[in-house]
C-alpha positions as CSV (number, residue, x, y, z in Angstrom):
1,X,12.0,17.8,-28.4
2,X,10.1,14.9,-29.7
3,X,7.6,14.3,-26.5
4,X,3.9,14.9,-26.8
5,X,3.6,18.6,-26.8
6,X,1.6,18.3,-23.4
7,X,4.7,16.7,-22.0
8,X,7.9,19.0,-23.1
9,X,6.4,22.4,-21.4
10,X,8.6,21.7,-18.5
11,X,11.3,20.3,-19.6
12,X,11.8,23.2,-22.8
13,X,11.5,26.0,-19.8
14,X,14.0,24.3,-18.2
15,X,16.4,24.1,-21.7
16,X,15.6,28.2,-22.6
17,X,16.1,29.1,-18.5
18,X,19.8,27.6,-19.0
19,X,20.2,29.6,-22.3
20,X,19.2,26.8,-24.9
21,X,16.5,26.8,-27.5
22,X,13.7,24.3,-27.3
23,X,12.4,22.8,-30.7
24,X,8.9,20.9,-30.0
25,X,8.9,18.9,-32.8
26,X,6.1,16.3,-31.3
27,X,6.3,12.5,-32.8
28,X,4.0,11.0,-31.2
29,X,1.0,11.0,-29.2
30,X,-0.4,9.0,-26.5
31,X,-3.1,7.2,-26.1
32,X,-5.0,5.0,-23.9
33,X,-5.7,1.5,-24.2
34,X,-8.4,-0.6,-22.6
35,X,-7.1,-2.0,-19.4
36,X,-5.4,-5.0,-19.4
37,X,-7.0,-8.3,-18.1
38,X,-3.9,-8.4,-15.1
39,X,-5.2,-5.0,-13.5
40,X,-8.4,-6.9,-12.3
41,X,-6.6,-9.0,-10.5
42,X,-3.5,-7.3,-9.5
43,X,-3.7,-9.5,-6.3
44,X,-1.6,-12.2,-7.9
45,X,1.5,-10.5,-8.9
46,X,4.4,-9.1,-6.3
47,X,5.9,-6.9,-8.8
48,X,4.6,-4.1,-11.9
49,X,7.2,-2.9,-14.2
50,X,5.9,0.4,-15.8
51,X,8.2,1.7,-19.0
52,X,7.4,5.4,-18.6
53,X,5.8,8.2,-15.9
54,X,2.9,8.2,-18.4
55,X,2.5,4.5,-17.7
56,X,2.5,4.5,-13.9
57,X,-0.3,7.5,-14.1
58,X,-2.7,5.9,-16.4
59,X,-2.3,2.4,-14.5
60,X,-2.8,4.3,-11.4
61,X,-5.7,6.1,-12.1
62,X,-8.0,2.8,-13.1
63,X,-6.7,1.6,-10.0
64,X,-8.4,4.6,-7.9
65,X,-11.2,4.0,-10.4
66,X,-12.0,0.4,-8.8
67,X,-10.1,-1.3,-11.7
68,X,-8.1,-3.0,-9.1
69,X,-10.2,-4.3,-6.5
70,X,-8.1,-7.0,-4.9
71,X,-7.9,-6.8,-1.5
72,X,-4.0,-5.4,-1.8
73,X,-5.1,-2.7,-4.1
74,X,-7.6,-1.6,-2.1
75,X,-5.6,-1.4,0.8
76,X,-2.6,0.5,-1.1
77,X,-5.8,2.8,-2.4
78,X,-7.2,3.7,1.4
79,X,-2.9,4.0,1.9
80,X,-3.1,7.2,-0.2
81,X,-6.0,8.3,1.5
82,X,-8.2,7.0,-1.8
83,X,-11.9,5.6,-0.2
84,X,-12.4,2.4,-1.7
């Protein structure tokens, strides 16, 4: 399996359960980035496109930060019970 190693836990249980063996064999490692310009001002796009899980999380966790304080993103944040 070539995901982080923090990553392929659950799926290699899941291989060795149904009788398989799991090789980690990690090639690469994420990272995070500085945030984007766009996430301070998320209030002018309809739509986000996110290429992985991984994405999605570390997008949405500047977002409960305050990263995205336009007024939809704070009311998507007090949606999920986030205080904003």
């Amino acid at each position: 399996m070539t995901r982080p190693r923090a990553l392929a836990a659950g799926l290699a249980t899941l291989i060795e359960q149904s009788g398989g063996r799991a090789v980690l064999f990690p090639a690469i490692e994420i990272e995070d980035l500085p945030p984007p310009a766009a996430l301070r001002d998320l209030e002018a796009f309809d739509l986000a496109v996110f290429i992985s899980p991984t994405a999605v999380q570390k997008v949405m966790e500047r977002v409960a930060a305050g990263l995205g304080n336009a007024p939809r993103a704070r009311a998507a944040r007090r949606q999920r019970g986030h205080r904003t």
